[in-house]
C-alpha positions as CSV (number, residue, x, y, z in Angstrom):
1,X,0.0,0.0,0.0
2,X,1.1,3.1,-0.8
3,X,0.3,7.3,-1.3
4,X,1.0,9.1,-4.0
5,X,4.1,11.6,-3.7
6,X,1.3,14.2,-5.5
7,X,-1.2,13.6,-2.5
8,X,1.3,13.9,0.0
9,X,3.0,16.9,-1.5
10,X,-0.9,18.5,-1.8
11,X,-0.8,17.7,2.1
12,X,2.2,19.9,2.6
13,X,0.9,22.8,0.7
14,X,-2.7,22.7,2.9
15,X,-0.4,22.6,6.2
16,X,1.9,25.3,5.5
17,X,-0.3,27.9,3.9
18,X,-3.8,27.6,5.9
19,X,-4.7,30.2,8.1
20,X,-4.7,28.1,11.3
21,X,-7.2,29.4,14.2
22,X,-5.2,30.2,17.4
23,X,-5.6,29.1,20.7
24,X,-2.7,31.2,22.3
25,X,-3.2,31.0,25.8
26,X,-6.3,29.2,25.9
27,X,-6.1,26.8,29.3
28,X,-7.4,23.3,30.1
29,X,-8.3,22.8,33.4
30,X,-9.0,18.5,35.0
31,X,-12.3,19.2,37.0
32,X,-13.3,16.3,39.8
33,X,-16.8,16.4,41.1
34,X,-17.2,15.8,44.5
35,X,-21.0,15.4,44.5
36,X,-23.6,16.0,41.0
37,X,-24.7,19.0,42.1
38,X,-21.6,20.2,40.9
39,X,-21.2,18.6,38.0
40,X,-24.9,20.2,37.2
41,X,-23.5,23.8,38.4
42,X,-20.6,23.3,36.4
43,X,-23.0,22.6,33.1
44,X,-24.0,26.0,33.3
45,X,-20.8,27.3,31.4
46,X,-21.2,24.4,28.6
47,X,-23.2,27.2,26.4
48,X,-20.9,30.1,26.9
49,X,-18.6,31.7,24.3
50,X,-15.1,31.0,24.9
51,X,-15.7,27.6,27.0
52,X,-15.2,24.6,25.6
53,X,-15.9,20.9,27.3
54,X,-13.6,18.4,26.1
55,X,-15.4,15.4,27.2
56,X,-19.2,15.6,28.1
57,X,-18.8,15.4,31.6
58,X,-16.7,18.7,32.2
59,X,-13.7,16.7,33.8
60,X,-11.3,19.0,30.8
61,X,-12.8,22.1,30.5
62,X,-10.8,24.8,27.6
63,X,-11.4,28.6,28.6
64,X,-10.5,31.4,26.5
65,X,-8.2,33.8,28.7
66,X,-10.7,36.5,29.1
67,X,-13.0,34.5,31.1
68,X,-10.1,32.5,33.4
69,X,-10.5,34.7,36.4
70,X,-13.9,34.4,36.6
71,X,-14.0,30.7,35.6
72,X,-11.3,30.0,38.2
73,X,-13.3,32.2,41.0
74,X,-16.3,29.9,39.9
75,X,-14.3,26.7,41.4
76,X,-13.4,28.2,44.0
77,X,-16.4,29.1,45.6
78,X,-18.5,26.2,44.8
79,X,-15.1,24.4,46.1
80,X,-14.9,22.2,42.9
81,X,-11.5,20.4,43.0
82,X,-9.3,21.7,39.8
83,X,-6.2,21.4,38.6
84,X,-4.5,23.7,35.6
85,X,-3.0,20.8,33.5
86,X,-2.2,22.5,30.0
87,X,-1.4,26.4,30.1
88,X,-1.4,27.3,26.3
89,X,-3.3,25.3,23.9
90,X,-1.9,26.9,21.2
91,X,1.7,25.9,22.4
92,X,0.5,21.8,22.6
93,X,-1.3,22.4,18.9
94,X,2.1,23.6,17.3
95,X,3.9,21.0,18.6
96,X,1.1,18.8,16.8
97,X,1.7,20.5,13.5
98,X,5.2,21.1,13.2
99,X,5.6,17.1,13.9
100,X,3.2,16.3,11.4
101,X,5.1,18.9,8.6
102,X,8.7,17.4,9.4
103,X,7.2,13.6,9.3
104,X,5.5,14.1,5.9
105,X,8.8,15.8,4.8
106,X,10.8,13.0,5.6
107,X,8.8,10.1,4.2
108,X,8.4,12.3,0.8
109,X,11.9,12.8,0.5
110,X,13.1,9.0,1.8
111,X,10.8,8.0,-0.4
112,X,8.9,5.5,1.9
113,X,5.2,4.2,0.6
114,X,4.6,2.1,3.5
115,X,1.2,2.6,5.5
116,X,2.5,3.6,9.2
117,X,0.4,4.5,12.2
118,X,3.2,7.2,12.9
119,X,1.2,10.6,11.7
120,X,-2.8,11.2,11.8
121,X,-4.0,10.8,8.0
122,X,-6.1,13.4,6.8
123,X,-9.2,12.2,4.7
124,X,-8.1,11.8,1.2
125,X,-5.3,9.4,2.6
126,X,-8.2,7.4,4.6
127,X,-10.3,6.9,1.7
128,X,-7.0,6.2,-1.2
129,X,-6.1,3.8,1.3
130,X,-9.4,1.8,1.4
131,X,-10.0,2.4,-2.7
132,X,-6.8,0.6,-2.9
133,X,-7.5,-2.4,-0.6
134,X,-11.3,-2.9,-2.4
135,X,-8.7,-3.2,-5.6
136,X,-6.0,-5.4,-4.1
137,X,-8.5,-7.5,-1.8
138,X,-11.6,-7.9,-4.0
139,X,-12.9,-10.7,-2.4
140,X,-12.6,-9.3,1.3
141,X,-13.0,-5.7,0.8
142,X,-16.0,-3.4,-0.9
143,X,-15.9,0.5,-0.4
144,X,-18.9,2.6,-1.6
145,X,-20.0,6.3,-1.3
146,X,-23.0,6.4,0.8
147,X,-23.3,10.1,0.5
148,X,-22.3,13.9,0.6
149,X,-21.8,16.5,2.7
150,X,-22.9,20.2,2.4
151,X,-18.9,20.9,1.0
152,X,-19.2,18.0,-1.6
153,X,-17.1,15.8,0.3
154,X,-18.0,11.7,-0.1
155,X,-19.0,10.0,2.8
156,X,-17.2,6.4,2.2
157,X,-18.0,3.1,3.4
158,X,-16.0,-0.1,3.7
159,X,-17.6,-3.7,4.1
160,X,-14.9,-6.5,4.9
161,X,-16.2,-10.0,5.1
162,X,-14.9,-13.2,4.0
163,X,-18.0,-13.6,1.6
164,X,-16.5,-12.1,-1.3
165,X,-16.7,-8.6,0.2
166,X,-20.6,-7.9,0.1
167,X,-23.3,-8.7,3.5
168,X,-25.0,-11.8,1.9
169,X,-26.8,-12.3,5.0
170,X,-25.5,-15.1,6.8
171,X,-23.7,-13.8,9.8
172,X,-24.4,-10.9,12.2
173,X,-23.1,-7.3,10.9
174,X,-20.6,-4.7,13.1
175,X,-21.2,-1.1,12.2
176,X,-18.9,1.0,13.5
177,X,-17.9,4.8,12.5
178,X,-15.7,7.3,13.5
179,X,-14.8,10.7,13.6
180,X,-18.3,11.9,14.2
181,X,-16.7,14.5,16.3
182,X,-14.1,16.3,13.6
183,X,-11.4,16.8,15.9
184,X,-11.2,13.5,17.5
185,X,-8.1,12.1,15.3
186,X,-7.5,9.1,17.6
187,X,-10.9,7.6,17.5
188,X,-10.1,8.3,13.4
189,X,-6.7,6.4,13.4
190,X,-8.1,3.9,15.3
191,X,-11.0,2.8,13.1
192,X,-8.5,2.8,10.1
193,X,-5.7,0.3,12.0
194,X,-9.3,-2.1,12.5
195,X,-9.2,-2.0,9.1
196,X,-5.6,-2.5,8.4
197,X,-5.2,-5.4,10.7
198,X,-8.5,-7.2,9.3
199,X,-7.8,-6.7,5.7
200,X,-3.7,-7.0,5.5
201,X,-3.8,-9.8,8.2
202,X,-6.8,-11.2,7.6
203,X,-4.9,-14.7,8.4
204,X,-4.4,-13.7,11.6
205,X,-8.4,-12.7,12.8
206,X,-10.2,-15.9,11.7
207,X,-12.5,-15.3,14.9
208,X,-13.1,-11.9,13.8
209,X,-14.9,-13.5,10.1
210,X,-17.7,-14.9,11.8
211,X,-19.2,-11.2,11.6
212,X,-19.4,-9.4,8.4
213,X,-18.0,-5.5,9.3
214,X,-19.0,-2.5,8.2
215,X,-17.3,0.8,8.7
216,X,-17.5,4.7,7.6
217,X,-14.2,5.5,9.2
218,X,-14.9,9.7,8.3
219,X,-18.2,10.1,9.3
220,X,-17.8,14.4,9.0
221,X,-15.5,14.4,6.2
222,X,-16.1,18.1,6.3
223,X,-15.4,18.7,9.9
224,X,-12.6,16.3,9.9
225,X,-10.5,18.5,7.4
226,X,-11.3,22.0,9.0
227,X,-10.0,20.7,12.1
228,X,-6.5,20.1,9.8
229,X,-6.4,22.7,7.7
230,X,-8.1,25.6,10.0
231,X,-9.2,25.0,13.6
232,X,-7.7,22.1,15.3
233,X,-10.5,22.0,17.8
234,X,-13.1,22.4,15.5
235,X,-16.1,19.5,16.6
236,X,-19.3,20.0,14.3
237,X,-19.9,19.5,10.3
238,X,-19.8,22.6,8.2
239,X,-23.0,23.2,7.6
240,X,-24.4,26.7,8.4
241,X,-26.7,26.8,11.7
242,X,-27.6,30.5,11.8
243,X,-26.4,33.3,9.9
244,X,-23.2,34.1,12.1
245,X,-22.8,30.4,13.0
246,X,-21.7,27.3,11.3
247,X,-21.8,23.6,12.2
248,X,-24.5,20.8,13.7
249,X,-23.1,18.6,16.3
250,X,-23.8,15.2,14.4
251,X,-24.1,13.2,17.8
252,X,-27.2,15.6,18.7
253,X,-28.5,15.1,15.4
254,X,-30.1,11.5,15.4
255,X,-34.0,11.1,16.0
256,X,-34.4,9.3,19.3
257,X,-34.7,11.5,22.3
258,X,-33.8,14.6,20.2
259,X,-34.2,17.9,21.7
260,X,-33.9,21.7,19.5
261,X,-31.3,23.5,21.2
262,X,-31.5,27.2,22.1
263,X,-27.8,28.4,21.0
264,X,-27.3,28.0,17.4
265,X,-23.9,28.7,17.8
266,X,-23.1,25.9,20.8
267,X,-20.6,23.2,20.0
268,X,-23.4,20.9,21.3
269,X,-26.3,22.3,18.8
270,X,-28.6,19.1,17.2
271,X,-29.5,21.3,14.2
272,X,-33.1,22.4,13.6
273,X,-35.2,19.1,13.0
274,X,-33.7,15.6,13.6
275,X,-31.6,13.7,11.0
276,X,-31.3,17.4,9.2
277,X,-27.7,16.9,8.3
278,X,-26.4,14.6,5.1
279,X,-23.9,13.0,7.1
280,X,-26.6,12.2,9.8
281,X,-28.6,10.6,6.5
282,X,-25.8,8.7,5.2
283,X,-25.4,6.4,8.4
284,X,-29.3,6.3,8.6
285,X,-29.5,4.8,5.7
286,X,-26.8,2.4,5.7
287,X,-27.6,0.9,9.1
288,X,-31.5,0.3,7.6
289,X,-30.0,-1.4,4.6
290,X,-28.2,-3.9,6.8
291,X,-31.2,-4.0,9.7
292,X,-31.9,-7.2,9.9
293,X,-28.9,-8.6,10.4
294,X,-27.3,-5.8,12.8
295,X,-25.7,-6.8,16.0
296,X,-23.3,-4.4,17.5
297,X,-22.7,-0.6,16.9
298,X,-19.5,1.4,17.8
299,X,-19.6,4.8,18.0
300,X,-15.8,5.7,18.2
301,X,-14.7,8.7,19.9
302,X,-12.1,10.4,22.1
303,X,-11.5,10.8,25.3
304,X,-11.9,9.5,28.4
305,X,-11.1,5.9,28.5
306,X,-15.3,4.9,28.9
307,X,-16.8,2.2,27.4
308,X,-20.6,3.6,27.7
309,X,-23.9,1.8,26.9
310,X,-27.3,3.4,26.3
311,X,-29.5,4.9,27.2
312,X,-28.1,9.0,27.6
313,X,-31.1,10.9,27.5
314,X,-32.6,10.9,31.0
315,X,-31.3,11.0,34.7
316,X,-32.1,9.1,36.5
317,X,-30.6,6.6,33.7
318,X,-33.3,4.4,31.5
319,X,-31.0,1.1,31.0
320,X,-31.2,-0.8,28.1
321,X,-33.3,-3.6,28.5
322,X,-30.2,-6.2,28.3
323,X,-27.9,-3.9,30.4
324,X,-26.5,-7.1,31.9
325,X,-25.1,-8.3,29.0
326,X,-24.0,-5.0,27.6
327,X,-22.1,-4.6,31.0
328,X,-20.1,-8.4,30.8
329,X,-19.3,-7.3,27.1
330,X,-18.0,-3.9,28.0
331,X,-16.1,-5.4,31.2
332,X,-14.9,-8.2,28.9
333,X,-13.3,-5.7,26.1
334,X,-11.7,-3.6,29.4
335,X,-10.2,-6.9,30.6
336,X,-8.6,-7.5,26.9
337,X,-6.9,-3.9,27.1
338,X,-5.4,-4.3,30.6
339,X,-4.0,-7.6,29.1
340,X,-1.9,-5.7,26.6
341,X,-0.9,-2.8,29.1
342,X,-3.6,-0.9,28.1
343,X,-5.6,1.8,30.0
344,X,-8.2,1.1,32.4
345,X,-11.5,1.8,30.8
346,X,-14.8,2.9,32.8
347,X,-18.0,0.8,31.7
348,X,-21.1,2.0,32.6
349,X,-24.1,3.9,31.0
350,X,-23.4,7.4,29.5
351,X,-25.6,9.1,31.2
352,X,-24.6,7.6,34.6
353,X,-20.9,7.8,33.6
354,X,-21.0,11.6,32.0
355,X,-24.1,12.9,31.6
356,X,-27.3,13.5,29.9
357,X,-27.5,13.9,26.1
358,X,-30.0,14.3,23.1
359,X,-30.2,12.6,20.0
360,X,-27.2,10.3,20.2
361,X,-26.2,7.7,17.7
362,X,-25.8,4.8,20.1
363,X,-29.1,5.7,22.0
364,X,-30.7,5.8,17.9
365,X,-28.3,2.4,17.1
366,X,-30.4,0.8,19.7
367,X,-34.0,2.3,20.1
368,X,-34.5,2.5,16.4
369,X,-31.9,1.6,14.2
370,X,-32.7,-2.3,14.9
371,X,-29.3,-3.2,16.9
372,X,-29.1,-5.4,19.8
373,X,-26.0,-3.9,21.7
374,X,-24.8,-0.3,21.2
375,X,-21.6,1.4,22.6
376,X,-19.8,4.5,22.8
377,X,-16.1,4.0,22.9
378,X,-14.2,7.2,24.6
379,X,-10.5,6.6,23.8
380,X,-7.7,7.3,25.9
381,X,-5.9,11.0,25.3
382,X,-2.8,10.9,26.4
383,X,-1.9,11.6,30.0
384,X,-3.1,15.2,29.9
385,X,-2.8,16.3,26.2
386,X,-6.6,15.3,25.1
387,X,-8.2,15.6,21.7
388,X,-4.2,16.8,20.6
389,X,-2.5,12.7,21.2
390,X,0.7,13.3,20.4
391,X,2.0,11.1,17.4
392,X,4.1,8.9,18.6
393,X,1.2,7.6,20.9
394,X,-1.0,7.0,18.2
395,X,-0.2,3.5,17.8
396,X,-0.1,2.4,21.0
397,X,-3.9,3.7,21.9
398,X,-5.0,2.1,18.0
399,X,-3.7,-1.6,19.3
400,X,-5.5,-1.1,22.3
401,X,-8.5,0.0,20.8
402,X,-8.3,-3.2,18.5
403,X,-8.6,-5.5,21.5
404,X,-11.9,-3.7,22.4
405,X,-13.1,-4.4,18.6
406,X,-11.6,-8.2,18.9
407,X,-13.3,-9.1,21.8
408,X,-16.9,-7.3,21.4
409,X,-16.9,-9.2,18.2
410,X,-16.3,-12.5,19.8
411,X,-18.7,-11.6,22.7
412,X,-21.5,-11.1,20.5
């Protein structure tokens, strides 16, 4: 497998000339909740401008420095234990990118064409990559465009099965997808090493055949490539929500439980009406083609190390009505990634866990989209660094994350 020394060169050019947004001096701070009534108090500066929660629970909160007095005066009283753990975003992101520039301008000029797990692809890598296993493993691998987005990106899909690379029907289907959430590059990577280690070493994962996969490893293509060409932070799709605003938080977007939000401009806004958005469309449609043989859907994100299981919307938490079973799965797949040194992952319902959400795909996956377990995966970050992994951990959290995929699959 290889790129082409056009694509990476066209990679380059986007990295070096884009007008990057800058998070200079922006702060993270680790929250720890004492009781919920804090964790509720603390919600109340999810909708502001300048804040920015970096898991759904508020344990990394990102403040813009105008408001870091009085966010920090806001702890204090309500005696929330914080700690400051990154003091300049922007500072953690140019490390990121300068990285990234010196890495693709060694492997273009050593001339190396091997697939790594050493640098976060951006999208046109992702999807070259996949065309060119559907063309060197045609009877494993199918990749189709199930849609577009509002910029006229495709949103591809990729089947692998050992029954000449289509569903025929006679075993039970994964779906999983990634990137959801733009700026959630781990979750990305990890979805597109699955799909390396099933289709390169296919020998090795005869278990993993007795279910036929599928996987839309860019779910927000759009999203996904403003967060690497302009705002590294940046969470929604692209399309416009109000005239000043842009963007519709995909995992608010699904129609189970969904509820219009008041701030058009929020990084948590569900768009106008349910399943409004294209991508939202795309993986409606392509679970319903599969429904009747859907077993398990992944919804891969980052971070937190949480392995949550519906339902989100409502506190106190509605279970599923096989929590049981979703719990021994989940506590199985934790067991598999302390076995290779892996994190220890949470398991629990999301909205027990974190907290309560609207319109989620793995509450949809399993109220209506005709699934019989559903999951939320929340990746590690990185000690304290977050959405912004540094590289040379990427591989190590993507083998980790396999042994949740490897195990679910044999679970179910």
């Amino acid at each position: 497998m290889k790129f082409s020394a056009t694509a990476v060169l066209l990679t380059l050019a986007l990295l070096i000339n884009a007008e990057q947004v800058s998070y200079r001096n922006y702060k993270v701070y680790k929250i720890e909740f004492a009781t919920r009534d804090q964790q509720v108090q603390l919600k109340q500066w999810e909708e502001k401008d300048g804040v920015d929660f970096w898991d759904r629970a508020g344990h990394r909160v990102m403040i813009h420095p105008e408001l870091q007095q009085e966010f920090e005066s806001f702890l204090v009283s309500n005696q929330i234990s914080h700690e400051l753990i990154i003091g300049d975003v922007e500072a953690t992101i140019e490390a990121e990118r300068k990285y990234d520039q010196e890495y693709r301008k060694a492997k273009l000029a050593s001339g190396r064409s091997t697939i790594d797990f050493e640098h976060f692809w951006n999208t046109q890598e992702i999807y070259d990559y996949i065309d060119e296993l559907a063309i060197e493993y045609p009877n494993l691998v199918s990749v189709e465009v199930i849609g577009s987005t509002h910029e006229n990106r495709e949103i591809k899909s990729i089947t692998i099965t050992s029954t000449s690379g289509q569903v025929n029907g006679t075993k039970p289907v994964i779906f999983i997808d990634g990137g959801v959430h733009a700026r959630e590059w781990a979750g990305v990577m990890s979805v597109v090493y699955l799909i390396h280690e099933l289709v390169e070493h296919s020998y090795e994962y005869e278990d993993m055949f007795e279910n036929d996969w599928v996987i839309v490893p860019v779910a927000n293509p759009d999203g996904y490539e403003f967060s690497h060409t302009t705002n590294r932070m940046w969470r929604k799709n692209r399309f416009p929500s109000s005239i000043q605003c842009t963007g519709i938080d995909l995992n608010r977007n699904f129609a189970f439980q969904w509820r219009l939000g008041t701030n058009r401009c929020s990084d948590t806004f569900g768009g106008r009406i349910p399943t409004s958005e294209r991508e939202t469309q795309a993986l409606v449609a392509l679970m319903e083609r599969y429904r009747e043989h859907l077993v398990l859907y992944l919804a891969v994100h980052t971070y937190g190390n949480m392995i949550l299981y519906p339902y989100g919307y409502a506190w106190p938490f509605v279970p599923v009505d096989n929590a049981a079973e979703h719990i021994t799965i989940g506590e199985n797949a934790r067991e598999a990634v302390l076995a290779v040194g892996g994190p220890n992952y949470v398991v629990g319902n999301s909205a027990e866990v974190l907290y309560i959400a609207y319109g989620t795909s793995d509450d949809y996956a399993i109220a209506l989209g005709g699934f019989q377990y559903g999951y939320t995966l929340e990746l590690t970050g990185g000690g304290n660094t977050g959405f912004d992994l540094p590289a040379s951990e990427l591989q190590s959290v993507a083998q980790a994350t396999f042994e949740i995929f490897r195990s679910m699959s044999e679970d179910i």
